[in-house]
C-alpha positions, 0 to 999 in steps of 0.5 A: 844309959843302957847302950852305955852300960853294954858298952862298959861290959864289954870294956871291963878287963876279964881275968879267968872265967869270962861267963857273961850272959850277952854281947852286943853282936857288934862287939864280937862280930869280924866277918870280912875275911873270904872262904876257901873251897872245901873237898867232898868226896866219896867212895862207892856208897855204902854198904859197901866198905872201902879198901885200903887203896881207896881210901888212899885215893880218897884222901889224896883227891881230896888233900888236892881238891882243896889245895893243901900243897899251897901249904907245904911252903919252903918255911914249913918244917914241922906239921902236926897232925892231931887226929881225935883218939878220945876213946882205947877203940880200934880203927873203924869202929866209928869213935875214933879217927882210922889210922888210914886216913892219918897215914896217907895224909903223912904220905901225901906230905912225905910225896911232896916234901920229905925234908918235913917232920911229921907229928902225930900228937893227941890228947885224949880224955878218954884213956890215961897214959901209964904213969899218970893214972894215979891222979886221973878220976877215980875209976880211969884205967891206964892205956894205950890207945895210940896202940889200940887204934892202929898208930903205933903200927902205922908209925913202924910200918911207915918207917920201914917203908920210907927210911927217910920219913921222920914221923913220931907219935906224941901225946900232947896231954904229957909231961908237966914241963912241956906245957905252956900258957895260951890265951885267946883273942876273943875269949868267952869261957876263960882268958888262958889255956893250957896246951903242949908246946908243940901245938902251939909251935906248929908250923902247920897243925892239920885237924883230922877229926873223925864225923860224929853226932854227939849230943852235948853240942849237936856235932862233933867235927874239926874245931870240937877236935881241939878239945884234945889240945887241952893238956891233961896233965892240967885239966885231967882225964876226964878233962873236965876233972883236973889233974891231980883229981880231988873232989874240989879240982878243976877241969875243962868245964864241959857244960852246958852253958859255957861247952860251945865257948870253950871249944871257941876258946880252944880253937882261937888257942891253936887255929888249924891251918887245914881240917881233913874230916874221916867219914870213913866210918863215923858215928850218929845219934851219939860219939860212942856206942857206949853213949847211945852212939850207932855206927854209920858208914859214909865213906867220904873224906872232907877237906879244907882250909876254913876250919869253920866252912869245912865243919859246916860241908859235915854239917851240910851231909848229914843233913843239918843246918850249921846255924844250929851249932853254937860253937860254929856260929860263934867261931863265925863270928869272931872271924874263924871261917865261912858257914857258907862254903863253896864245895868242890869235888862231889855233889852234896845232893847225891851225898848228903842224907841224914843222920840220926839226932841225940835222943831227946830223952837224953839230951833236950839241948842235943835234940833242940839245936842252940835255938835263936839267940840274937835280937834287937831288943826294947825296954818297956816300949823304948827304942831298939838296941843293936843286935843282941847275941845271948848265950843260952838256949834259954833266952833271959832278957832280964840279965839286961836289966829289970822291966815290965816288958820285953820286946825282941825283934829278929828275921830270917830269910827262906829260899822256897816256899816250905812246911815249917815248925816253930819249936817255942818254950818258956816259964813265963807268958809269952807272945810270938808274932810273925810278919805282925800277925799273931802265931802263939800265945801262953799266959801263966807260969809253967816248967820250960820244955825243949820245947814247950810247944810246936806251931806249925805253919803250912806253905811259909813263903820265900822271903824274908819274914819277921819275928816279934817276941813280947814278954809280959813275965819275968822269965826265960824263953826259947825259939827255933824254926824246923823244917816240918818233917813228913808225918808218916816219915820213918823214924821222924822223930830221930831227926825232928828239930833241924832248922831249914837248910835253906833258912838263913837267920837275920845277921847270919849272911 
């Protein structure tokens, strides 16, 4: 009976918000397809800053490390290039995408094919074209950040420079009559979408996204890139306000509980077809400095075809686990891209180091990472289900239905033997078993923490290792295994929370 009730869920037609709490794994999971390889490469280190011609270098080593000219086919006759320009900032200042790193990508193409028109096209949340500003959030100010962040000259400059280059700069928030209705394959936060024409029409759409650590969903990087997608002169500026504003209008849902889908969602709108990630000059702990946001220079492009592996190599250098993304795991399982990729070009041992996490005062969800969310479950001692994905931190079994107890089984694999933490919350009572054997206990009713509690577990073996969860209580749970960071580590607590890189979680392979 209630495989049977899973299996009408997921059958039911869905119009509009999708919102559901759980997905059998198997109903969403499509992950056959192979990775490409994905580019990194890095410039001298920082603190030095790079020259124009090295980040010309960059670029174009990188654009051919990872086989964009395979792209540029006779057939294609129109690339977008969508760099992220959320915030009026100038070039280098860590928000938005350097101007560069656009520029010599349209030259790298012009070099190959100078028969292709090149669009730059955004669509920013942060600023709101002139014209348009009437109907934005009360408070948003008309700009130009095209102007501000170096495009505009780029554009006039290139066109100089090559007087066959055709190359223009569209914001794809605008007008009205140049919106159209996309719909998703596999949608989970709503069943259409609104986006310029010339998105969806591309022939070759390239996501130039500036590195950033954010603290709504851990990263932002390629795929949160096509949040700029989504047209404002629908969904408004900011985009979660709709547009014309009024108090009861709607927007993007930038939440919590449904953000991660939504970037999903957006992604399945308009896949990229190749993803040039600017580590130029990114930023950590936060997007912008006016959010708690530091600068931090890297000087390193990264470049690929899978826009799911190419985020994970990001993840990989600033030294976190792609498993702790919500919005990359889910593109990964509905068949997006590889959180396995196969890197080429320079070594991440000598590149990758750590960036700084949101803080948890601010952001507990930031901090945490979207914790474990797929397990088998058992009813009051019944047999197990299948795979069970939820889709909160928060972990509530009952959405399945009403028991005295719940039972939820799930296991990972550990390449070295390793110091490890289980980060565990709840408002209930709860009791987590590993390899059979006991490892935390609560009893009574309590306010859920991120987390609660940290268990930590000296010299965990390699291996494959099981979990056990029994709930005794009605309520809701969270989990999640960090690497256990030295004690007297400066500024530990700034990257506490970042599962093992070398952990793999059971139906993750």
């Amino acid at each position: 009976m209630f495989i049977l009730v899973l299996v009408l869920l997921i059958s039911l037609p869905v119009f509009g918000y999708v919102d559901q709490p759980y997905y059998p794994l198997s109903a969403i999971k499509n992950t056959t397809q192979k990775t490409s390889p994905v580019a990194l490469k890095q410039g001298t280190e920082p603190p030095k800053s790079l020259k124009n011609h090295e980040i010309k270098d960059l670029v174009y080593e990188a654009l051919a490390l990872a086989d964009f000219d395979s792209l540029l086919t006779d057939k294609i006759e129109t690339v977008m290039l969508k760099p992220n320009i959320v915030e009026p900032f100038e070039s280098g200042s860590g928000v938005i995408t350097d101007y560069r790193v656009v520029e010599y990508t349209a030259t790298y193409i012009f070099e190959r094919r100078p028969d292709i028109k090149i669009i730059i096209g955004e669509g920013a949340g942060g600023w709101v074209p002139r014209g348009y500003e009437w109907g934005a959030f009360p408070g948003a100010k008309a700009s130009d950040g095209f102007e501000i962040a170096g495009y505009t000259s780029m554009v006039s400059r290139l066109k100089k420079q090559y007087p066959n280059l055709e190359i223009e700069i569209i914001d794809i928030n605008i007008p009205e009559e140049d919106i159209v209705e996309v719909r998703p394959k596999v949608p989970f936060a709503d069943d259409k979408y609104y986006l310029h024409r010339e998105v969806r029409d591309a022939e070759l759409l390239v996501s130039i996204p500036v590195m950033k650590i954010i603290e709504t969903c851990q990263v932002t990087l390629g795929l949160k890139n096509n949040v700029g997608i989504a047209a404002g002169v629908v969904y408004g500026w900011a985009k979660n306000r709709g547009f014309p504003y009024t108090k009861n209008s709607g927007g993007l849902r930038h939440t919590y509980p449904v953000l991660d889908e939504e970037i999903v969602d957006l992604v399945q709108a308009r896949v990229p077809d190749f993803t040039i990630i600017d580590g130029i000059v990114g930023m950590e702990q936060d997007k912008t400095h006016m959010r708690r946001g530091l600068k931090r220079e890297a000087n390193l492009i990264i470049a690929g075809k899978d826009p799911v592996a190419t985020d994970a190599v990001a993840c990989y250098v600033m030294m976190l686990n792609p498993r702790d993304v919500e919005y990359l795991t889910l593109a990964y399982y509905i068949g997006l891209g590889s959180l396995s990729p196969e890197i080429v070009g320079d070594s991440l041992e000598q590149i990758a180091d750590r960036w700084v996490k949101p803080d948890p005062g601010y952001s507990p969800r930031g901090y945490f990472g979207q914790g474990r969310r797929i397990f088998e479950v058992s009813t009051d001692g019944e047999e197990f289900t299948e795979p069970i994905l939820f889709m909160d931190t928060l972990v509530n079994p009952w959405v399945l239905g009403d028991a005295r107890r719940y039972n939820l089984r799930t296991g990972f694999d550990l390449e070295e033997t390793m110091d490890v933490e289980v980060w565990v919350g709840s408002d209930c009572a709860m009791t987590i078993y590993l390899d059979g054997k006991p490892i935390y206990k609560h009893t009574g009713r309590r306010k859920h923490e991120l987390p609660n509690d940290i268990v930590c577990l000296s010299a965990l073996e390699a291996g494959t290792h099981e979990i056990e969860i029994v709930l005794s209580q009605k309520g809701a749970f969270s989990l999640n295994i960090a690497e256990a960071l030295p004690r007297n580590m400066w500024g530990r607590n700034k990257f506490a929370g970042t599962t093992p890189l070398n952990l793999i979680w059971r139906w993750e392979e």
